[in-house]
N, CA and C of each residue as an Amber inpcrd file, in Angstrom:
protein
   258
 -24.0390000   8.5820000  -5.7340000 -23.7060000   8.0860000  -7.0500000
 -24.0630000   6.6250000  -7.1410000 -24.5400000   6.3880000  -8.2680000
 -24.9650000   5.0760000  -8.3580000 -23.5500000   3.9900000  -9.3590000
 -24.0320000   2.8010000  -9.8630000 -23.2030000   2.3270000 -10.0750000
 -22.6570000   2.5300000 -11.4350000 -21.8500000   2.2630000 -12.1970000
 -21.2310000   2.9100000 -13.4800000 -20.6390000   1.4520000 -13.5640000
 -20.5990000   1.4030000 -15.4490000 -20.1490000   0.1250000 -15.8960000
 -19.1030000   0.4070000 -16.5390000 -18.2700000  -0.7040000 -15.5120000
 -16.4650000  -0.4600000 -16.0460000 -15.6700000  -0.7280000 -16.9990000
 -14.8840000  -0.2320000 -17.4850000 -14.3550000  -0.7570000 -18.9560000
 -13.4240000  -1.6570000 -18.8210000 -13.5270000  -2.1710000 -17.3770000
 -12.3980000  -3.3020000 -17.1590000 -13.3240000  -4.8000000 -17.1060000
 -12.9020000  -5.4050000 -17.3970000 -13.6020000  -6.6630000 -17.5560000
 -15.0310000  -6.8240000 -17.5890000 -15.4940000  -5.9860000 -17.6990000
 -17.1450000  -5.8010000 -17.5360000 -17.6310000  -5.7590000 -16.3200000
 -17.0180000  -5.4470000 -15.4030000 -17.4510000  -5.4850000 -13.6580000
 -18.0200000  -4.5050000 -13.6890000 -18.8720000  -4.0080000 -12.8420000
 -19.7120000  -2.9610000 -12.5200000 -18.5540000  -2.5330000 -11.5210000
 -18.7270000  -0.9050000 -11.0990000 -17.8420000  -0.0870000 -10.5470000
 -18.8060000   0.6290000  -9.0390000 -17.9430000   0.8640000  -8.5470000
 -19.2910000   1.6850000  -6.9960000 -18.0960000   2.4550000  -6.6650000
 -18.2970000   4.3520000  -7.2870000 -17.4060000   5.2570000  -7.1390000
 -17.4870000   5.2150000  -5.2220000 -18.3350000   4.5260000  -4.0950000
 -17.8750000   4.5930000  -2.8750000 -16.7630000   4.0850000  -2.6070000
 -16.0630000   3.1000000  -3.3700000 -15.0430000   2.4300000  -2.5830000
 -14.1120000   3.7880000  -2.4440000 -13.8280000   4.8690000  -3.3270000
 -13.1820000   5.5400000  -2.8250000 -11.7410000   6.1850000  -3.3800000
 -10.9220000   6.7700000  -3.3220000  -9.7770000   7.1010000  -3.7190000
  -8.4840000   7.3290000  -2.5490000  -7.2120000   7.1770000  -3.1090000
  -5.9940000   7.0090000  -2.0830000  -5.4080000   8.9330000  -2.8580000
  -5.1360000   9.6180000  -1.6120000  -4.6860000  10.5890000  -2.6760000
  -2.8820000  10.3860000  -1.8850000  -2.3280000  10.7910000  -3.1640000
  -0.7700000  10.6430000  -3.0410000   0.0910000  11.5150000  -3.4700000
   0.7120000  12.2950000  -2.5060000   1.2380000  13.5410000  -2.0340000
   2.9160000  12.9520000  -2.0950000   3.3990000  11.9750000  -1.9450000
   5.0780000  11.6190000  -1.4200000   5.3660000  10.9790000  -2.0670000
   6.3500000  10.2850000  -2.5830000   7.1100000   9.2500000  -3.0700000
   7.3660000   7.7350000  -2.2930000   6.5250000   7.4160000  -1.7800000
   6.2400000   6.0030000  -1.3320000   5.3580000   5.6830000  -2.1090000
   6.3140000   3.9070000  -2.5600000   4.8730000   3.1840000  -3.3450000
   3.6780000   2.9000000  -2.3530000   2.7080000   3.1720000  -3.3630000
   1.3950000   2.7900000  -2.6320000   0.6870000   1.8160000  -3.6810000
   0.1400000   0.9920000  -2.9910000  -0.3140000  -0.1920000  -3.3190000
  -2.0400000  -0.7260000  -3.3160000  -2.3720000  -1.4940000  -3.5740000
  -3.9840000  -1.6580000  -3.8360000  -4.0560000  -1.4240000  -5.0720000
  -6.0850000  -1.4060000  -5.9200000  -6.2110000  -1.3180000  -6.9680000
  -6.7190000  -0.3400000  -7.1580000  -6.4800000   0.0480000  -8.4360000
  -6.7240000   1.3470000  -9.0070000  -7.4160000   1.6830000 -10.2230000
  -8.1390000   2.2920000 -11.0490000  -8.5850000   2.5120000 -12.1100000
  -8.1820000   3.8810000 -12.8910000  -8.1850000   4.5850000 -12.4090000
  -7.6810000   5.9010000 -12.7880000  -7.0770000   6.5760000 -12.0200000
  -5.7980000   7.7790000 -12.2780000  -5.1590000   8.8380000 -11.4570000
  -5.3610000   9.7060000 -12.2960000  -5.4200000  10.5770000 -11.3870000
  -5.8270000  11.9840000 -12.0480000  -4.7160000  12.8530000 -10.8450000
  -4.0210000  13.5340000 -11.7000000  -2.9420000  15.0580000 -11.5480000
  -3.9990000  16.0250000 -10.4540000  -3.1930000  16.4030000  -9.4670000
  -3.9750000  17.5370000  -8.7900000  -2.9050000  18.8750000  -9.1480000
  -1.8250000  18.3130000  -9.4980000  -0.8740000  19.6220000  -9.2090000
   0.4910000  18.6400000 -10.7730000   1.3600000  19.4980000 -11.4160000
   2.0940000  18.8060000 -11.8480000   2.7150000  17.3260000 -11.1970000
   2.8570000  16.5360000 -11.8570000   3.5540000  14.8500000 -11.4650000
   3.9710000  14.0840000 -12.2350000   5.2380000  13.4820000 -11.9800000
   5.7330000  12.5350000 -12.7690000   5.5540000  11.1530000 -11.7780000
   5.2260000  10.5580000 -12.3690000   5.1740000   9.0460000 -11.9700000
   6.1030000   8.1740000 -12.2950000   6.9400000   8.1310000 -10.8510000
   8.6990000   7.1610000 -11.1280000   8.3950000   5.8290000 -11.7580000
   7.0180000   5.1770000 -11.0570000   7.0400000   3.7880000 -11.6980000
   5.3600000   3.3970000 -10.9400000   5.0680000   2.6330000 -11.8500000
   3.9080000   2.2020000 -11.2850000   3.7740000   0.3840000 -11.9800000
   3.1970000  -0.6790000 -11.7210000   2.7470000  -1.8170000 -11.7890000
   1.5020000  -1.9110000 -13.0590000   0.7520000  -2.0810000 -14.2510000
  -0.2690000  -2.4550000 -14.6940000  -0.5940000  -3.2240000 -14.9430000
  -1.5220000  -3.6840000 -14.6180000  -1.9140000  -5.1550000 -15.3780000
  -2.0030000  -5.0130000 -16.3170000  -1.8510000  -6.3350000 -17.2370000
  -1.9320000  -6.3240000 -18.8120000  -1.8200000  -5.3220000 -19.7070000
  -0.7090000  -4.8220000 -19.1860000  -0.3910000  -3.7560000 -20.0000000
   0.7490000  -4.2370000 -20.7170000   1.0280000  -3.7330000 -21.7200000
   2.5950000  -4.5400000 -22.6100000   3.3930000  -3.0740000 -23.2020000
   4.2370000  -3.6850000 -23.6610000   5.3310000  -2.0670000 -24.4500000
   6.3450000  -1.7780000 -23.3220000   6.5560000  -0.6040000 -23.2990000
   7.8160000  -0.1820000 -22.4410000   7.5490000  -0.3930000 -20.6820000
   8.7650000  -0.0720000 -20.0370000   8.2250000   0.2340000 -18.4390000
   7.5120000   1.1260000 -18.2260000   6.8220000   1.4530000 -17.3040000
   6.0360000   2.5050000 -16.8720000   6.6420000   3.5310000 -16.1430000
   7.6890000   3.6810000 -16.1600000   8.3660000   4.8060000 -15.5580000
   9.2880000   6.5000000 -15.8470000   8.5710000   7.5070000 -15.3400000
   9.0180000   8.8030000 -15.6440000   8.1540000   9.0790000 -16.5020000
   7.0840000   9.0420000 -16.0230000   5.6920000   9.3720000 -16.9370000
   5.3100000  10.8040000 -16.3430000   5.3630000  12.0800000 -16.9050000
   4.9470000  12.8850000 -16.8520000   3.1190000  13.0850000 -16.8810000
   2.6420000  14.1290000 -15.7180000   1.4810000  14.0010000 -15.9200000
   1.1890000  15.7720000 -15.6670000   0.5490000  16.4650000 -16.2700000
   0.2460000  17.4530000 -16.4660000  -0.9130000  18.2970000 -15.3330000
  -1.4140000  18.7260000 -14.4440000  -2.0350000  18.8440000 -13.5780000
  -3.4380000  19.2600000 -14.3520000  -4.1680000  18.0850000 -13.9560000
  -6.0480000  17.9200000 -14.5820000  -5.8590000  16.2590000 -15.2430000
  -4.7830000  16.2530000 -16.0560000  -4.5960000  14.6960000 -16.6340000
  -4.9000000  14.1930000 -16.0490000  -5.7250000  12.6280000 -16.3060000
  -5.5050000  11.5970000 -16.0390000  -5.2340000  10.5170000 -17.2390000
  -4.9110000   9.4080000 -15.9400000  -4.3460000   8.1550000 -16.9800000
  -5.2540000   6.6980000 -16.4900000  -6.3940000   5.9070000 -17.1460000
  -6.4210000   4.8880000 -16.9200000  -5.9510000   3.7290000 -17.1730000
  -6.2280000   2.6220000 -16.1470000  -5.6450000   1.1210000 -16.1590000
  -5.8970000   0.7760000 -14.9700000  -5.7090000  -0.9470000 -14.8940000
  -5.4560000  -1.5740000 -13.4470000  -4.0260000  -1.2870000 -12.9880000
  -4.3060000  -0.3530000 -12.2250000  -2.6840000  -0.1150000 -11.5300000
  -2.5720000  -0.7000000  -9.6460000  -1.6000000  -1.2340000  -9.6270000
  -1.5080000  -2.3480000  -8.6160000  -0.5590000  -1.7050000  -7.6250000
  -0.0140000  -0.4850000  -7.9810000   1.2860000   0.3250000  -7.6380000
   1.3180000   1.3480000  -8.2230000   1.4800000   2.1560000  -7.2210000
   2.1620000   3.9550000  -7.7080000   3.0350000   4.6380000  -6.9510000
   3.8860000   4.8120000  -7.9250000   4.8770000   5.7630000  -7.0630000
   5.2220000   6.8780000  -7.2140000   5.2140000   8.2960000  -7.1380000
   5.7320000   9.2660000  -7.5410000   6.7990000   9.9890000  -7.1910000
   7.5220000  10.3950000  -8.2570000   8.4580000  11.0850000  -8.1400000
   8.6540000  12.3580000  -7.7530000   7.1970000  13.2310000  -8.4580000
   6.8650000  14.4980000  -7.8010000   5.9660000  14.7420000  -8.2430000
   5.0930000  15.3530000  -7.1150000   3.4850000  15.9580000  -7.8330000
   2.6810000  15.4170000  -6.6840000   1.4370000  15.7420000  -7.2270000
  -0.1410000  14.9970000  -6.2250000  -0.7990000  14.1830000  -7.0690000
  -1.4140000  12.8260000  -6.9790000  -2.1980000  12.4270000  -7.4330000
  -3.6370000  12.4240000  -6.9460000  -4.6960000  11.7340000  -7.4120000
  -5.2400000  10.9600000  -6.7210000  -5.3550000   9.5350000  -7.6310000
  -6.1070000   8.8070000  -6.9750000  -5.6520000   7.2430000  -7.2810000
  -7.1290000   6.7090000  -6.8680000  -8.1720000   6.4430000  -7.7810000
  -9.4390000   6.0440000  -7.3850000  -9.1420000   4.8560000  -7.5780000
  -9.8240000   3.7170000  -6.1400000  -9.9310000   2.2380000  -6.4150000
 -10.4360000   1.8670000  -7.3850000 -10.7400000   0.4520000  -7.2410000
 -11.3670000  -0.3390000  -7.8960000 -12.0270000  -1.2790000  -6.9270000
């Protein structure tokens, strides 16, 4: 895969860096661009950058969903994610 242009600050993206997949309820940490549902998940709480409005927590996610942003933190409550860097 070659490189893809990101909708985050205009940085160019390189899908090698990779993805964290997250199976447990420990926060996990690093950067992120998108999670995507492998199996039903709620997400207890997660970190975004520049994001504004409510907390981010008890976010239901439907298994195939995903959700983008700079996420700095994820935690789940139950489910699988995965969690592609940035």
């Amino acid at each position: 895969m070659g490189q893809v242009i990101s909708p985050f600050a205009g940085a160019d993206m390189d899908y090698s860096i990779g993805f964290e997949y997250i199976s447990d309820t420990s926060a996990h940490t690093g950067r992120f661009y998108k999670l995507v549902a492998l199996a039903d998940a709620v997400i207890a709480s997660a970190v975004v950058q520049n994001a504004t409005g409510n907390s981010f927590t008890s976010v239901p996610l439907n298994a195939g969903d995903d959700i983008e942003g700079v996420f700095t933190s994820v935690t789940l409550a139950s489910g699988k994610v995965v969690a592609y860097k940035i």
